[in-house]
C-alpha positions, 0 to 999 in steps of 0.5 A, spaced: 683 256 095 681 256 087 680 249 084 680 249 076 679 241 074 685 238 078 689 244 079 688 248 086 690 255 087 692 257 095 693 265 097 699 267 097 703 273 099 706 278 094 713 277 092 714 285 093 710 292 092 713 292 085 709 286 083 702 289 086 704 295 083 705 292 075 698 288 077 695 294 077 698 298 071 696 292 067 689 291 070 687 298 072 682 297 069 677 293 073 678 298 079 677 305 076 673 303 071 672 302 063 672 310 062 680 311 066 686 312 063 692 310 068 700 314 068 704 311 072 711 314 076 716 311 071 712 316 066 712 322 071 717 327 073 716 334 077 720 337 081 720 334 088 722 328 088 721 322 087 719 321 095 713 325 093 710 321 087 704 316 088 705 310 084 700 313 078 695 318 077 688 314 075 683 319 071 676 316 070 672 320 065 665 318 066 666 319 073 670 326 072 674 323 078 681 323 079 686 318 084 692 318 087 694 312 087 698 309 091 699 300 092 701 298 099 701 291 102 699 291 109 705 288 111 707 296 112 705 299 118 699 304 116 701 310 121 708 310 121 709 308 113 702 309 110 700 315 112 706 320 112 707 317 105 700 318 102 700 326 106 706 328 102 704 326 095 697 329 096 700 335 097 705 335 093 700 333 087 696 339 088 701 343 086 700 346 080 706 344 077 704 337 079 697 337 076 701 341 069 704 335 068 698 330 070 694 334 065 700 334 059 701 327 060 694 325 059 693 329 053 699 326 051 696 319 052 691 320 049 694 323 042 698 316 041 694 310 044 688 309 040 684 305 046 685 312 050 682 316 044 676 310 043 674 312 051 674 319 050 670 318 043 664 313 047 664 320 052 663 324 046 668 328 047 671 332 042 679 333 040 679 340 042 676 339 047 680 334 051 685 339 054 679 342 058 676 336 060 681 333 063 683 340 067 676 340 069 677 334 073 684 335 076 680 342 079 677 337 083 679 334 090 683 327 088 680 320 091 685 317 095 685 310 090 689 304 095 689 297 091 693 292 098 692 286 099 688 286 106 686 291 110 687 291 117 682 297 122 687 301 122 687 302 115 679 303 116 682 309 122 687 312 118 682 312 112 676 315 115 680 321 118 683 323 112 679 330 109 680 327 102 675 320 099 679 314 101 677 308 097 681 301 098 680 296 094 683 288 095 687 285 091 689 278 093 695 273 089 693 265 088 699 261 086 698 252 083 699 248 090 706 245 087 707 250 081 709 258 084 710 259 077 703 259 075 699 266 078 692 268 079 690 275 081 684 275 085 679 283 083 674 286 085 667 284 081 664 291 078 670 295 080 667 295 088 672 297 093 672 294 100 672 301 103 669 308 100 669 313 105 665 317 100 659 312 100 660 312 106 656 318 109 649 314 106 647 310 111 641 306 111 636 306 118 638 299 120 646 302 120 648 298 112 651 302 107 647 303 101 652 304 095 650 302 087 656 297 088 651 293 092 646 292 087 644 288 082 640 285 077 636 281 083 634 287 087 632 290 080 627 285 079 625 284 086 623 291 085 619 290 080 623 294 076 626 288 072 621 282 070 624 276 069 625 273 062 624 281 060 630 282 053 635 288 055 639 291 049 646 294 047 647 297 041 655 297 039 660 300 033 666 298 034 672 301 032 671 301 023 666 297 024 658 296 023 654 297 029 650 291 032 645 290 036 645 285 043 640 282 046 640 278 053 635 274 056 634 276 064 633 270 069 630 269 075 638 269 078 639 276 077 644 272 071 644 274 063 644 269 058 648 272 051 650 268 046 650 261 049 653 264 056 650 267 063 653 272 066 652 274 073 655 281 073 652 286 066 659 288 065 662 282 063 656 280 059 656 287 055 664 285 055 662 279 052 658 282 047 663 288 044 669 283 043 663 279 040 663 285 035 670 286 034 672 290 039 678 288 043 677 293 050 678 288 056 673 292 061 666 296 060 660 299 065 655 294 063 649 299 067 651 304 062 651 299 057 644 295 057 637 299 056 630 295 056 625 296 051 623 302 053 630 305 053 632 305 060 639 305 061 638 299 068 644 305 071 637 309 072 633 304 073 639 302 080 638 309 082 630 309 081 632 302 086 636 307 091 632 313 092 627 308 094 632 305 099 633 312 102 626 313 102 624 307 106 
């Protein structure tokens, strides 16, 4: 349950898939990442049917992954609906057709949305260049990209046995207790699948998982890596605009205090600073955002703290 003043917001189910999948489309973001840009099916046609096209393609350019994505409530049987579905649409996206159209979609997206130019351009990545970009990125093996509402083991099962990475993302639905017309929607904090089968394979001497989505500011610090009260910097120019310095002071929570705020996640406190320079983005990678004095991203400074994980 979620309580906002006197208001309390209880889980409830879905309506349909259609109501997950609209979700999704307008929140992409918070799941593949600041750097992604979304197709939906309405948006895709190839010559197999609609039987064979997942709800979207997500391509995440700071990554160089591609998803099929495919919403599911858990309602659905995992063997006899999930499974068989999912199978068809891989392997009718790795037709070349099927990834000709991706890549002509994607470029086209990138030619009329301006967001979508913005993130190539953050990349570094010219005009000329798209095109090739993104062809790069569909040679790749896709992600089998999952968001659902629960997850059940055989889900787990049926994830684990696939050749292709799986990642299963919860989205949950909360509704106001008397007023079903005021929804909520619960996501994942900094984009963090429930199941990554990927990361999966790295697995620590006492049987945990070792992934960057487990680490935070506090593990930084606890590694000396971070000292408390230490200032991390943003430097940010948006759209037509002057770039601006960000300063956020670190305390002893692990949290990050910027303009009058604490964050508990980087992402939302360098969100909180690009909107604050003009920028209307929705989502950004504060670990790729944030350097200390000495002009370290804290993303190295996570992988430094991972590697030394490993080896202890």
């Amino acid at each position: 349950m979620l309580i906002l003043n006197d208001k309390k917001f209880i889980k409830s189910p879905f309506d349909n898939e259609a109501e997950l999948e609209q979700v999704i489309i307008d929140n992409y973001e918070h799941i593949f990442g600041p750097s992604s840009i979304y197709l939906p099916k309405k948006k895709i046609k190839t010559g197999d049917g609609a039987g064979t096209i997942p709800d979207g393609f997500a391509i995440d350019l700071a990554s160089q992954k591609w998803y099929l994505v495919e919403a599911e409530l858990l309602h659905h049987t995992v063997w006899n609906h999930i499974a068989p579905q999912v199978s068809k649409q891989v392997i009718a996206s790795l037709q070349p057709y099927s990834k000709k159209v991706i890549q002509d979609l994607a470029v086209e997206t990138y030619s009329s949305d301006e967001t979508t130019k913005e993130k190539f351009q953050e990349l570094g990545i010219k005009e000329l260049n798209v095109r090739k970009v993104i062809q790069d990125i569909l040679e790749k093996e896709p992600v089998i990209g999952v968001p659902i509402d629960n997850i059940s083991s055989d889900l787990k099962e049926w994830a684990r046995t696939l050749k292709y990475n799986v990642k299963l993302w919860v989205i949950s639905k909360f509704v106001e207790f008397k007023n079903s017309s005021n929804v909520v929607y619960e996501f994942p904090e900094e984009f963090k699948p429930e199941v990554d089968t990927e990361k999966e394979e790295g697995v620590d001497k006492s049987g945990q998982e070792i992934t960057r989505y487990d680490v935070s500011i506090s593990d930084l610090i606890e590694a000396g890596l971070i000292s408390v009260n230490e200032q991390l910097n943003m430097d940010y120019k948006p759209r037509n605009g002057e770039q601006k310095r960000y300063s956020a002071l670190v305390h002893d929570d692990g949290s990050l205090e910027l303009l009058g705020q604490k964050f508990s996640s980087p992402s939302y406190a360098a969100l909180a600073g690009i909107q604050d320079a003009g920028s209307d983005r929705q989502t950004v990678n504060g670990w790729t955002s944030w350097k200390t004095k000495e002009g370290n991203l804290i993303a190295d400074l996570r992988e430094e703290y991972l590697q030394e994980e490993e080896r202890n």
